[in-house]
C-alpha positions as a printed Julia matrix, in Angstrom:
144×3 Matrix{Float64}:
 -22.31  195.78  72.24
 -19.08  196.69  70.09
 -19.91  200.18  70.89
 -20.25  199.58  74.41
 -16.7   198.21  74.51
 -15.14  200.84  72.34
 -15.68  203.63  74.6
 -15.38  201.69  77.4
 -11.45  201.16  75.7
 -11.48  204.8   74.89
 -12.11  205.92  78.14
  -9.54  203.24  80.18
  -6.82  204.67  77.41
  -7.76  208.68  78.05
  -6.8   207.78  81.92
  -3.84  205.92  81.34
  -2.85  209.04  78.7
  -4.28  211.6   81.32
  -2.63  210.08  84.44
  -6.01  209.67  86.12
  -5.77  206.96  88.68
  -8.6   206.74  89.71
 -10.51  206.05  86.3
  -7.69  204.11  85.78
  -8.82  201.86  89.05
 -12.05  201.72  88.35
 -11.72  200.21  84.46
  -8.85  197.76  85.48
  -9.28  194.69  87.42
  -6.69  193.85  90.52
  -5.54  190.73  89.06
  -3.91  192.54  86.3
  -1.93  190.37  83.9
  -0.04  192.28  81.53
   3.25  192.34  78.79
   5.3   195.56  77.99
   7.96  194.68  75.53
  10.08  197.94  76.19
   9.67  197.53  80.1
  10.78  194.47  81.01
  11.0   191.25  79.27
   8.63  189.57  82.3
   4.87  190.23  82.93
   3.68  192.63  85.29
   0.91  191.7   87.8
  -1.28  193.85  89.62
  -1.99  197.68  89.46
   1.0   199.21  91.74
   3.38  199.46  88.65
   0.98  201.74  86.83
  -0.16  203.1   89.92
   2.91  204.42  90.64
   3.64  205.14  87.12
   0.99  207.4   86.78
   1.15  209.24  90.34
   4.98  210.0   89.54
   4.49  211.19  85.87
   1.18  213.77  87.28
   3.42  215.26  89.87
   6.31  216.15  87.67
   3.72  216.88  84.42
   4.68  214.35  82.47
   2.78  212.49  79.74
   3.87  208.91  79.23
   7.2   209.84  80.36
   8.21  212.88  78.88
   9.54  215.56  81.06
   8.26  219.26  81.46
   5.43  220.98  80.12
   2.92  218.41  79.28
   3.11  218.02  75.34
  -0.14  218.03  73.72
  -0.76  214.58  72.95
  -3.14  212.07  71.25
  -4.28  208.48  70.58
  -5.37  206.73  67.92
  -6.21  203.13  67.23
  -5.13  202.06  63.73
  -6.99  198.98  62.47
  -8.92  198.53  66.04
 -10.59  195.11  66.02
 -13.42  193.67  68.87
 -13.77  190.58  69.7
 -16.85  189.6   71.96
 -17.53  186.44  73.54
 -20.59  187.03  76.43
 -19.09  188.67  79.05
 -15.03  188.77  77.66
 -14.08  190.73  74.62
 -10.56  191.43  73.02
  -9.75  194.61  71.39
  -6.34  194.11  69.35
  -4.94  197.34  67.25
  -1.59  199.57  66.81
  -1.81  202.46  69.14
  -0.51  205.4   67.83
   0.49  208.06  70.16
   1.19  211.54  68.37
   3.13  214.39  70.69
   3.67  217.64  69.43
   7.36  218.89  70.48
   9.7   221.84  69.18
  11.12  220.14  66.51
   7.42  218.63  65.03
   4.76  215.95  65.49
   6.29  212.71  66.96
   4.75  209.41  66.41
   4.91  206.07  68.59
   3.47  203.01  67.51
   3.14  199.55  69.02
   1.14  196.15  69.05
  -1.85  195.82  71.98
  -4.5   193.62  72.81
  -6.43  194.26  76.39
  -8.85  191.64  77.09
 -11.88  193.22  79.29
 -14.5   190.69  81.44
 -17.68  192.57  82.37
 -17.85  191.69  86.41
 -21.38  192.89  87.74
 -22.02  195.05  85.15
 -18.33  196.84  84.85
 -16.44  196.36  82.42
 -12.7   196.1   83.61
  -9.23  195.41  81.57
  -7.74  192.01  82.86
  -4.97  191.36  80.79
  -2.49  193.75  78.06
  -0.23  191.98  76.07
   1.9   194.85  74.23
   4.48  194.64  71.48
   6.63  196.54  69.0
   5.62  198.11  65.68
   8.06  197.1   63.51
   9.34  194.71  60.88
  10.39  191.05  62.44
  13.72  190.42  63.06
  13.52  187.7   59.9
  11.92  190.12  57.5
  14.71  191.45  55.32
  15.44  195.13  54.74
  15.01  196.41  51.03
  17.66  197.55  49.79
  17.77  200.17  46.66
């Protein structure tokens, strides 16, 4: 079952990366629930925000915001973990999201967990709770 939910993941991820809406639709529930720590400090309901999110960043070629020529980009999921409980499971890792420009390879990393419910045999993402990838605030700084 792991499996099952791993490329399930994979493939809701490739459509958020890809812009595709409508793959995007079919692996996310309406009743959305989700966190984005660099968006807004509130949760975000529903599927309009990424809706329009994704429409707006296809027409102008963008991947995850960045302007022009799309960049070729990738995911990875460092230290991906699955939690299944009958017909919920959690995946929690640190998306990293590599995008070749001009001046080199850049890398973004933060915190997610999506929690999926299988509904009538679909598997669909109900709730993303995102957050930064870096040290907390109360974690001092080495210093040399």
């Amino acid at each position: 079952m792991e499996t099952e939910v791993t490329e399930f993941l994979l493939r809701h991820l490739k459509a958020i990366n890809e812009n595709d809406v409508k793959v995007y639709d079919e692996t996310t529930h309406p009743d959305l629930t989700l966190y984005e720590w660099w968006v807004t400090p509130h949760r975000i309901d529903g599927l309009p925000f990424h809706r329009f999110m994704m429409e707006s960043n296809a027409k102008r070629g963008a991947v995850f915001g960045a302007e022009g020529e799309p960049a070729p980009t990738r995911f990875d999921l460092a230290n991906l973990k699955i939690q299944q409980y009958g017909n919920t499971a959690i995946a929690s890792y640190t998306l990293l999201v590599s995008t070749a420009t001009p001046q080199g390879v850049k890398v973004a990393a933060h915190n997610e967990s999506r929690v999926m419910v299988k509904f009538d045999g679909k598997w669909q993402v109900v709730h993303v709770h995102k957050s930064p990838a870096y040290p907390a605030p109360h974690v001092a700084e080495e210093r040399s």
